[in-house]
Residue frames as a rotation matrix with the C-alpha (Angstrom) as fourth column:
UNK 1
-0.966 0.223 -0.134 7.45
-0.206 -0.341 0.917 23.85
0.159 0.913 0.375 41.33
UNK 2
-0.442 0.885 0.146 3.43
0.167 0.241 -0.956 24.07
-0.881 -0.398 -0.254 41.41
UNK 3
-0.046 0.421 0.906 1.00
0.943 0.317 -0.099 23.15
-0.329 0.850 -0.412 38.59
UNK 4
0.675 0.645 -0.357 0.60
0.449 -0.744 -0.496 26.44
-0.586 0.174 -0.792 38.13
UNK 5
0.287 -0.884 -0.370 3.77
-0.473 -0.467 0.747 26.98
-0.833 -0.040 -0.552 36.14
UNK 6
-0.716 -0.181 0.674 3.31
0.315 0.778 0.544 24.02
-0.623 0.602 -0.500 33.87
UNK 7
0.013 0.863 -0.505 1.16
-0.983 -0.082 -0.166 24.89
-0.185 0.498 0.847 30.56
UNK 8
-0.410 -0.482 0.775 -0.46
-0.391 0.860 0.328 21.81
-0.824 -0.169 -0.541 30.03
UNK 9
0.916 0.226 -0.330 -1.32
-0.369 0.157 -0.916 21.61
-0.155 0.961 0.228 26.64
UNK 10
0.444 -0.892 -0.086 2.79
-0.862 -0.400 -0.311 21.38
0.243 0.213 -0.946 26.34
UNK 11
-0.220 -0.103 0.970 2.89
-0.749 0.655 -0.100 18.97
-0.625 -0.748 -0.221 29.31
UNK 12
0.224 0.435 0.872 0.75
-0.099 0.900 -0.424 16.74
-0.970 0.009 0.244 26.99
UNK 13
0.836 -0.284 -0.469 1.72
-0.526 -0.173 -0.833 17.46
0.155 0.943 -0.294 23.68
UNK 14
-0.391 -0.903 0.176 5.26
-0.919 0.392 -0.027 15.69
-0.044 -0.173 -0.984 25.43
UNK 15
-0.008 0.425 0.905 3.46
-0.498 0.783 -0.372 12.99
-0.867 -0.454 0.205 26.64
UNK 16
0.790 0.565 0.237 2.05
-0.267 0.666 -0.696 12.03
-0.551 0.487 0.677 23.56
UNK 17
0.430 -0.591 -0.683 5.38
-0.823 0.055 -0.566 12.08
0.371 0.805 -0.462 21.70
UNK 18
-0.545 -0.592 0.594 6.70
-0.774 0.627 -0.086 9.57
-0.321 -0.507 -0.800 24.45
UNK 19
-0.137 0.647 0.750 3.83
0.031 0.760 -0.650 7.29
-0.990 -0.066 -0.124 23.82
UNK 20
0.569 0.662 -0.489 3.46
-0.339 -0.353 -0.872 7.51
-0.749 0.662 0.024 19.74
UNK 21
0.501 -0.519 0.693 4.71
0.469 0.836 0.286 5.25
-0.727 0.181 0.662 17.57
UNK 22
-0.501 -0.664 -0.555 6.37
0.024 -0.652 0.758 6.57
-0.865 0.366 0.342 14.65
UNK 23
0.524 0.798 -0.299 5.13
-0.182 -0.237 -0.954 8.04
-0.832 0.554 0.021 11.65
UNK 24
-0.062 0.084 0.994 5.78
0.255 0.965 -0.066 6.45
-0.965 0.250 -0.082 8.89
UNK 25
0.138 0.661 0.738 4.14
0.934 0.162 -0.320 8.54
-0.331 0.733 -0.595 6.46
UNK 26
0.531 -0.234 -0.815 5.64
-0.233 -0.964 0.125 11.96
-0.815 0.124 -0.566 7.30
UNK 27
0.096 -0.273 -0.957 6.68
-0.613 -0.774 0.159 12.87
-0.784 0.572 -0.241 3.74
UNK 28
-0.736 -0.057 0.674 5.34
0.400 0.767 0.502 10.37
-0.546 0.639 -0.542 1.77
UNK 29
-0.858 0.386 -0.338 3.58
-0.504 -0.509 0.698 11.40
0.098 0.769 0.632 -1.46
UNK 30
-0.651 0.614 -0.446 0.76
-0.054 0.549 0.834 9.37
0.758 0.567 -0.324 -0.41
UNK 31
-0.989 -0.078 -0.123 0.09
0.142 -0.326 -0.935 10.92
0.033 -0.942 0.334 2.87
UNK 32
-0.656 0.746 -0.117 -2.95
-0.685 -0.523 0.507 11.89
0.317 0.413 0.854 1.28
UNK 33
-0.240 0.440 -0.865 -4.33
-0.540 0.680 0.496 8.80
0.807 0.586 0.074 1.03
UNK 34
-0.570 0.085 -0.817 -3.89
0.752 0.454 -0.477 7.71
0.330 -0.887 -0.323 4.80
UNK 35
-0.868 0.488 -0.088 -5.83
-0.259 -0.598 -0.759 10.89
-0.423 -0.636 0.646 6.04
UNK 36
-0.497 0.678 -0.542 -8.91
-0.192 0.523 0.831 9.12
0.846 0.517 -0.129 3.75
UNK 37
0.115 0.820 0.560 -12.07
-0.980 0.185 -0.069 7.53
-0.160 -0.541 0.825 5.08
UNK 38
-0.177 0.091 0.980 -12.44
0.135 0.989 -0.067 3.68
-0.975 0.120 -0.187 5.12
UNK 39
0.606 0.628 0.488 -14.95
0.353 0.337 -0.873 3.69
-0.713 0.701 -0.017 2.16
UNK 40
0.750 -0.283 -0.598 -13.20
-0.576 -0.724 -0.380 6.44
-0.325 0.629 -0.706 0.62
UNK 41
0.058 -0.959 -0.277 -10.15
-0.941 -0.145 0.304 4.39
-0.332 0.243 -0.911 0.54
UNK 42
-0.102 0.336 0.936 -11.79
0.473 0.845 -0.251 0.99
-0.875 0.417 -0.245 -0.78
UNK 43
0.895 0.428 0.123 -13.43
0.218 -0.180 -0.959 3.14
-0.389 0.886 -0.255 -3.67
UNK 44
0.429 -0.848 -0.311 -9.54
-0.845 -0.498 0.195 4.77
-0.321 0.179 -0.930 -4.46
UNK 45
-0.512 -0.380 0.770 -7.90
-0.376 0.906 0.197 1.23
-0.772 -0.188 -0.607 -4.11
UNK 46
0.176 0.404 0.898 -10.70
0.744 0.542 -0.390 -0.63
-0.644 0.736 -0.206 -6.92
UNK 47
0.952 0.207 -0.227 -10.33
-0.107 -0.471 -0.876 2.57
-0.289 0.858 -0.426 -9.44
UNK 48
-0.013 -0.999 -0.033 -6.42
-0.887 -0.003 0.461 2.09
-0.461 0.036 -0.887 -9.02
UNK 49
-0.701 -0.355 0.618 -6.67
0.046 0.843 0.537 -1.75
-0.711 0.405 -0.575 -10.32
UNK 50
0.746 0.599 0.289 -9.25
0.303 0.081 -0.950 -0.72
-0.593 0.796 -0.121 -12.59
UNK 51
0.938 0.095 -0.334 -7.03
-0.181 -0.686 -0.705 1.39
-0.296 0.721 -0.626 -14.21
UNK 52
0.036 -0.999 0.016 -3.65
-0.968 -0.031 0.250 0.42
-0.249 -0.025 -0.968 -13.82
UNK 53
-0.501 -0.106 0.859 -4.76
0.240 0.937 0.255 -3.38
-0.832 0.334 -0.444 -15.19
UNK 54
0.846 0.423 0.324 -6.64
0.418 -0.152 -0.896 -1.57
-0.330 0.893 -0.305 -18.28
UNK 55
0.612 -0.734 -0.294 -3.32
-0.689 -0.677 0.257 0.26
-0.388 0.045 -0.920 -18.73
UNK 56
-0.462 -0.866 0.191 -1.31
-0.655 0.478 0.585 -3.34
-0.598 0.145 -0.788 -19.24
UNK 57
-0.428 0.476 -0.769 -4.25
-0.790 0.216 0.574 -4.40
0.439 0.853 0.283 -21.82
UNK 58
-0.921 0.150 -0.359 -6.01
0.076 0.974 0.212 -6.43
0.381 0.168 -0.909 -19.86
UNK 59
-0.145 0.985 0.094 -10.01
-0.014 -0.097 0.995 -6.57
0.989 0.143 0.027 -19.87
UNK 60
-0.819 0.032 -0.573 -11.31
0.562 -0.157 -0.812 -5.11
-0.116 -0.987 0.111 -16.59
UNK 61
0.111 0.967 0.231 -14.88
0.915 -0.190 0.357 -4.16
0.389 0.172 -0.905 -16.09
UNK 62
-0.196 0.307 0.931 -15.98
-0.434 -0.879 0.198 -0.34
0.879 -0.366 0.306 -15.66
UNK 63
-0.978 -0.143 0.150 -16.92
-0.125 -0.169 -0.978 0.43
0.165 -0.975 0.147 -12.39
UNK 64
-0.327 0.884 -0.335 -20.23
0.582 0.467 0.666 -1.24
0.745 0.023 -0.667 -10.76
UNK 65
0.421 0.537 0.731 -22.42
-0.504 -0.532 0.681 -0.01
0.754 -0.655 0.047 -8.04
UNK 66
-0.544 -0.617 0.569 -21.46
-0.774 0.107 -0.624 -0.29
0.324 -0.780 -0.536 -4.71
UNK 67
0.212 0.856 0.472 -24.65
-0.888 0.370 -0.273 -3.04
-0.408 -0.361 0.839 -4.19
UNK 68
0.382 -0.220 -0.898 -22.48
-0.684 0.586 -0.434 -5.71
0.621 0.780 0.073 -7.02
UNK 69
0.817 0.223 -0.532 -21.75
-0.099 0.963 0.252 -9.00
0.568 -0.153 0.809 -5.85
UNK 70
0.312 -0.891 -0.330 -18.33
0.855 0.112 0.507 -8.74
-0.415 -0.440 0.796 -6.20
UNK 71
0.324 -0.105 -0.940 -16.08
-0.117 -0.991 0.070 -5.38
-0.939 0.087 -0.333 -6.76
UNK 72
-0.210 -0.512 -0.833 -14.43
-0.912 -0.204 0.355 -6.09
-0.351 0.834 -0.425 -10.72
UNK 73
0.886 0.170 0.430 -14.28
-0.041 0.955 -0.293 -8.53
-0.461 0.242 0.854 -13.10
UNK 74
0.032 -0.733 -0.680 -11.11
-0.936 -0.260 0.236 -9.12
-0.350 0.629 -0.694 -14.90
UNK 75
-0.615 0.056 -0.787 -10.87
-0.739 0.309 0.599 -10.76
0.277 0.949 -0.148 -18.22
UNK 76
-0.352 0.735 -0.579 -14.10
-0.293 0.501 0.814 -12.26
0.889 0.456 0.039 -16.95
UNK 77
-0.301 -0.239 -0.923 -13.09
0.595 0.709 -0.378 -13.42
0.745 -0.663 -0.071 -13.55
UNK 78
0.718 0.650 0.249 -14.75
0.298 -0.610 0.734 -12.20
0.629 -0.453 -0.632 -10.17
UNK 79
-0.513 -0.591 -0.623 -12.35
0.747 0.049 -0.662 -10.33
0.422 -0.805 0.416 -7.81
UNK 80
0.472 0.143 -0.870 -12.79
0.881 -0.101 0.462 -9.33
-0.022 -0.985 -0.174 -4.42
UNK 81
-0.186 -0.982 -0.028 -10.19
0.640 -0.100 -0.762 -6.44
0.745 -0.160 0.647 -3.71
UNK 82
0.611 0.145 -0.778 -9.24
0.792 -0.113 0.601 -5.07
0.000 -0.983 -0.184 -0.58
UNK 83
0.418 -0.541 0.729 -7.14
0.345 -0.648 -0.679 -1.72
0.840 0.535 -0.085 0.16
UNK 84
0.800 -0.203 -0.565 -4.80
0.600 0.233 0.766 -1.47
-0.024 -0.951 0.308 3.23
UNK 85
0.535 -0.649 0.541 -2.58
-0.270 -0.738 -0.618 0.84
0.800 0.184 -0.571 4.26
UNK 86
0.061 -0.876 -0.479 0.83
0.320 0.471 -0.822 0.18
0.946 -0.103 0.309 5.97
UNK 87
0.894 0.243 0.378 1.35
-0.168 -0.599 0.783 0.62
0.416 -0.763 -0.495 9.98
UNK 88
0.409 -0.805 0.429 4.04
-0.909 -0.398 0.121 1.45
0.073 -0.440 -0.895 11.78
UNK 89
0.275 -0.404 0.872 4.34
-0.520 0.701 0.488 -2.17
-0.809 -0.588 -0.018 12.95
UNK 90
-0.590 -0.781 0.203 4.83
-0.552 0.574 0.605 -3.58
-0.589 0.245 -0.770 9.44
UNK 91
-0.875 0.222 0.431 1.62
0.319 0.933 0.167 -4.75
-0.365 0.284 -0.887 8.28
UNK 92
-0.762 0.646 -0.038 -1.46
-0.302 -0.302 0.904 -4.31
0.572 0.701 0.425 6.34
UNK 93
-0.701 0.560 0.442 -4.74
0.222 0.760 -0.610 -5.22
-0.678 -0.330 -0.657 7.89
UNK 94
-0.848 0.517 -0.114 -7.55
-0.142 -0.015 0.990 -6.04
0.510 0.856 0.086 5.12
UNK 95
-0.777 0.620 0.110 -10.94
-0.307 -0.222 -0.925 -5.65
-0.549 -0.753 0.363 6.68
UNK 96
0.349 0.922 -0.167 -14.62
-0.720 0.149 -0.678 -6.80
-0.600 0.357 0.716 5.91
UNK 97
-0.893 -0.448 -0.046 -12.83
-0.442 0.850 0.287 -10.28
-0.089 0.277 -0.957 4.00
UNK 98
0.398 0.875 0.274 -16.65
-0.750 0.483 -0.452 -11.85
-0.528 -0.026 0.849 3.15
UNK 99
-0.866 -0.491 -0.098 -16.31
-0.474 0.741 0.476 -15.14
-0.161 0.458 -0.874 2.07
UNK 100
-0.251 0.952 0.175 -20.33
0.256 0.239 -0.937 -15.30
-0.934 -0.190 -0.303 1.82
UNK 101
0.411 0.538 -0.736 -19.90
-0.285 -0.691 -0.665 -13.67
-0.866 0.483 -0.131 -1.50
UNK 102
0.688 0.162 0.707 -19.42
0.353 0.777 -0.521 -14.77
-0.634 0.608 0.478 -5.16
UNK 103
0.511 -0.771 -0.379 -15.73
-0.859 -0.445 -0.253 -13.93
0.026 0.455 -0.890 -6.56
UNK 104
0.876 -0.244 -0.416 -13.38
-0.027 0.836 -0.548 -16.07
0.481 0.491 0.726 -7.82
UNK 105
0.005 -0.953 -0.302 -10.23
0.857 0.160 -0.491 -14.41
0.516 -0.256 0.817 -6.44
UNK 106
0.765 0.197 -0.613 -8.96
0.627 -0.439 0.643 -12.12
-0.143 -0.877 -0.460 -3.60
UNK 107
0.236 -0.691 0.683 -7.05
0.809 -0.250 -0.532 -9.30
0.538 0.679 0.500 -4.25
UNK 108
0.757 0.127 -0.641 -5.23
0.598 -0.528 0.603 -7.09
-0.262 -0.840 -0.476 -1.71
UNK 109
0.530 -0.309 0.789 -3.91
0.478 -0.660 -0.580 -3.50
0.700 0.685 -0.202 -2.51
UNK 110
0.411 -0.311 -0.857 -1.27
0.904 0.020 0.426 -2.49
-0.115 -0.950 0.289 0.13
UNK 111
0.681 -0.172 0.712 -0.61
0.059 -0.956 -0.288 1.29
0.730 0.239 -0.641 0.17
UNK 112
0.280 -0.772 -0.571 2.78
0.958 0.189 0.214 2.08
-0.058 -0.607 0.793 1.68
UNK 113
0.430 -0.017 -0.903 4.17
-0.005 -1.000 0.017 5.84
-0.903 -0.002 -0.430 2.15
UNK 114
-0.058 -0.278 -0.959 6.60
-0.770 -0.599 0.220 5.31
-0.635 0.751 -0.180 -1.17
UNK 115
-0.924 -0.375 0.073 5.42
-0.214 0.667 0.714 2.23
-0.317 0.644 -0.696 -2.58
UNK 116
0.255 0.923 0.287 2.22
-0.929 0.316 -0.192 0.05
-0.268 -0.218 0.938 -3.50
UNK 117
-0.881 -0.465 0.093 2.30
-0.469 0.883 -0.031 -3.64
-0.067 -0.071 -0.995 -3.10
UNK 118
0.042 0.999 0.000 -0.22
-0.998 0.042 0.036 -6.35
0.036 -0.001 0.999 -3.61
UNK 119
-0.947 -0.265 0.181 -0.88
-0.207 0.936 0.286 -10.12
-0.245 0.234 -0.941 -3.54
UNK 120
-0.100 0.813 -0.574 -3.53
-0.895 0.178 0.408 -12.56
0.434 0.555 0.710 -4.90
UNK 121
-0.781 -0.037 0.624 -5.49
-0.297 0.900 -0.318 -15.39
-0.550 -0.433 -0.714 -3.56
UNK 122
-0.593 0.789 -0.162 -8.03
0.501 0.519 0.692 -18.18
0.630 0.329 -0.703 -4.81
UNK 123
0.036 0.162 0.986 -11.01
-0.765 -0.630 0.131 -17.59
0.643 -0.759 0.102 -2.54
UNK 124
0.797 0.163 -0.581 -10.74
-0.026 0.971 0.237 -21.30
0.603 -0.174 0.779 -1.60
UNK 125
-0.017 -0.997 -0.073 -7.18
0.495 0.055 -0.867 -20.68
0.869 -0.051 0.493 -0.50
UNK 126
-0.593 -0.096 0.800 -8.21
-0.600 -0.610 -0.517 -17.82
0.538 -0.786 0.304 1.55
UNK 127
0.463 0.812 0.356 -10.84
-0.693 0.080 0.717 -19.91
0.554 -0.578 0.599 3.27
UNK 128
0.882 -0.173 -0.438 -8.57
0.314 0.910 0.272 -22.59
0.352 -0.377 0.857 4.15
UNK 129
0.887 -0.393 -0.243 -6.56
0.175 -0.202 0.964 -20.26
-0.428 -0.897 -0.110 5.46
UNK 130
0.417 -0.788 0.453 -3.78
0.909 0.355 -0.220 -20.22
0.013 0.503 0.864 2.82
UNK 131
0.278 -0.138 0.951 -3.44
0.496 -0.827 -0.265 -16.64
0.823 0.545 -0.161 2.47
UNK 132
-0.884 -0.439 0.163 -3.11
-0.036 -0.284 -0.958 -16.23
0.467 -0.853 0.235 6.00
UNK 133
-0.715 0.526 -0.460 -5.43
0.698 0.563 -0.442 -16.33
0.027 -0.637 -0.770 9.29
UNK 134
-0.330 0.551 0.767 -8.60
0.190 -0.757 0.625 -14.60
0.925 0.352 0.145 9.11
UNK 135
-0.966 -0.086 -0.242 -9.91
0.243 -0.614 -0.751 -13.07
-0.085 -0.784 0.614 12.06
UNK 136
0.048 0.918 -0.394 -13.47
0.984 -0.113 -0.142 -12.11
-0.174 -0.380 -0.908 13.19
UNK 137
-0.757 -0.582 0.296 -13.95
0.492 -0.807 -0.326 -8.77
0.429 -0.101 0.898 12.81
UNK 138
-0.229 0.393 0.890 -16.66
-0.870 -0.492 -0.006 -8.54
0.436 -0.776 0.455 15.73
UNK 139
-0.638 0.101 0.764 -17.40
-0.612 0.536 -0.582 -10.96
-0.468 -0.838 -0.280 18.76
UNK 140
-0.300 0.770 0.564 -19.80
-0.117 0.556 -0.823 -13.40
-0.947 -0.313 -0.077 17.77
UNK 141
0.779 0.542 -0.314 -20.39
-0.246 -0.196 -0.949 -13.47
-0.576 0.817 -0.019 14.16
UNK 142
-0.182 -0.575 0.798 -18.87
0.349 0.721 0.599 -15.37
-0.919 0.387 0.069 11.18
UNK 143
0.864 0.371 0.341 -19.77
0.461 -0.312 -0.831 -13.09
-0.201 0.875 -0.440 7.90
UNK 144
0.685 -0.632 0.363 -16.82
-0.321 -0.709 -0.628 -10.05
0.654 0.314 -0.689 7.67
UNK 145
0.636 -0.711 -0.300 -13.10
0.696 0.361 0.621 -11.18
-0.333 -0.603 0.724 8.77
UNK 146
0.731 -0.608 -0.308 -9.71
-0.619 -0.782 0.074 -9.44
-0.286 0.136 -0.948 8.55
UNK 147
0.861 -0.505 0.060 -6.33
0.478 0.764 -0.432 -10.31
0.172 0.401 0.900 7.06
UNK 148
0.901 -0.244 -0.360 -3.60
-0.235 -0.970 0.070 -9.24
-0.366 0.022 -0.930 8.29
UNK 149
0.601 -0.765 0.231 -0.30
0.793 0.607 -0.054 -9.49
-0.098 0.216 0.972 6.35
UNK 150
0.160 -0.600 -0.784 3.24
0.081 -0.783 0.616 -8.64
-0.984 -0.162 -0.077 6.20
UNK 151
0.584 -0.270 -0.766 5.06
-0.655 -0.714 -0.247 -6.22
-0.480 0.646 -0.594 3.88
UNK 152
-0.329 -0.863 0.382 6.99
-0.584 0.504 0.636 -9.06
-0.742 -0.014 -0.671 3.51
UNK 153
-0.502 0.477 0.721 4.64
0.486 0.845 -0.221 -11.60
-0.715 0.240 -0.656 2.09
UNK 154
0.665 0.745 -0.058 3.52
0.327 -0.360 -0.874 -8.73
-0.672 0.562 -0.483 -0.66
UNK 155
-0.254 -0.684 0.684 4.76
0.934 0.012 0.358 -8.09
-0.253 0.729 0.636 -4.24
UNK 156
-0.396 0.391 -0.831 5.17
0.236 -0.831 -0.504 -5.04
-0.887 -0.396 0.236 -5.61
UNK 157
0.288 0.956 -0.059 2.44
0.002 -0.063 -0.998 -3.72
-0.958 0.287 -0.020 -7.82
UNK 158
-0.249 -0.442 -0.862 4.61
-0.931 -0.135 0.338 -3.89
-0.266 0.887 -0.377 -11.40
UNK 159
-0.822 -0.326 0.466 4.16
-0.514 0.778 -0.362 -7.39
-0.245 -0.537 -0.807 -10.55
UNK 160
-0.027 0.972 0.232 -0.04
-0.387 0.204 -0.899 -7.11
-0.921 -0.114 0.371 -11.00
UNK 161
0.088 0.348 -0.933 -0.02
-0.863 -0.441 -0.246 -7.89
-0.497 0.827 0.262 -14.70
UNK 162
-0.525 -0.431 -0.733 2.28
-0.637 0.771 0.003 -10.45
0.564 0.469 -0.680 -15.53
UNK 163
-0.866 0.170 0.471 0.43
-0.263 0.644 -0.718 -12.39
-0.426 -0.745 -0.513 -12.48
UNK 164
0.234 0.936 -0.262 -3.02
-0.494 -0.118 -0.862 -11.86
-0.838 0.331 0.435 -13.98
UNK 165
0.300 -0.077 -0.951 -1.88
-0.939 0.154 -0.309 -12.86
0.170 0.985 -0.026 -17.33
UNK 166
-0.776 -0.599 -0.197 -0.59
-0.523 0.786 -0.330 -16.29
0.353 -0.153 -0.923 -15.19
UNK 167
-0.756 0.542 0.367 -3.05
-0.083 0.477 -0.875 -16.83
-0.650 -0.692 -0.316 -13.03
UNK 168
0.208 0.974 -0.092 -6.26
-0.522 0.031 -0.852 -16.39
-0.827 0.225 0.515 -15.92
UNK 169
-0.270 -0.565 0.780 -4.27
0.643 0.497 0.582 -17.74
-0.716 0.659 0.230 -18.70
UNK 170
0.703 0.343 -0.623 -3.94
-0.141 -0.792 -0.594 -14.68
-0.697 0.505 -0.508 -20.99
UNK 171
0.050 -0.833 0.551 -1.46
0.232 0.547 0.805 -15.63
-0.971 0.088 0.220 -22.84
């Protein structure tokens, strides 16, 4: 057989299936949401807990400028929140983690093909590592880390309300 007989577009088009992890996301109603930009999916991720914690009556600031300290306030309190989508391997990474900045609590929005999941930290917790190990997220520099956690170790998002209403004392 000589190369000339092989089409390789084909040739590689195998390849890559041998070497590609699995997709995950084929037919998930949120497919949408993984073909996103970063930013695009940070800005998607904060209007979702805007709305879906004004939905269970609890005070949540309108949307700020992208230049605000921190991204929300709820029922007064500063939160962080982060927006990760699920990979193949099981886990979420949460990116740009600033612990230079003035919020009260950390709040990570895990986007799965047929779920959403989330969890909450102090930021004190997260600095000491409670929440899991942060990561660098370039050589040399201490400002923007990652988190990465499992699917395990997140609740799912029905969950967001009754927590809030624990964790701020709404009662």
């Amino acid at each position: 057989m000589d190369a000339s007989s092989i089409d390789p577009i084909e040739l590689m088009v195998d390849i890559i299936k041998d070497h590609a992890p699995e997709n995950i996301w084929i037919e998930s109603p949120l497919l949408a949401y993984r073909n996103l930009g970063n930013t695009n999916r940070g800005e998607i991720g904060e209007e979702f807990i805007r709305r879906y914690v004004a939905a269970a009556g609890i005070e949540i600031a309108a949307k700020g400028n992208r230049a605000a300290i921190t991204d929300t306030q709820i029922a007064g309190h500063h939160f962080e929140i982060k927006t990760a989508s699920l990979g193949a391997n099981g886990t979420f990474q949460f990116n740009h983690v600033r612990l230079d900045r003035k919020y009260e609590y950390l709040l990570c929005l895990g986007i799965c093909p047929h779920e959403i999941v989330f969890n909450v930290w102090r930021k004190g917790d997260v600095a000491e590592g409670k929440a899991g190990t942060l990561v660098r997220m370039a050589e040399g520099q201490a400002v923007t880390w990652k988190l990465t956690k499992k699917l395990s170790t997140m609740v799912p998002i029905c969950g967001l309300p009754e927590m809030l209403r624990e964790l701020l004392n709404l009662r």
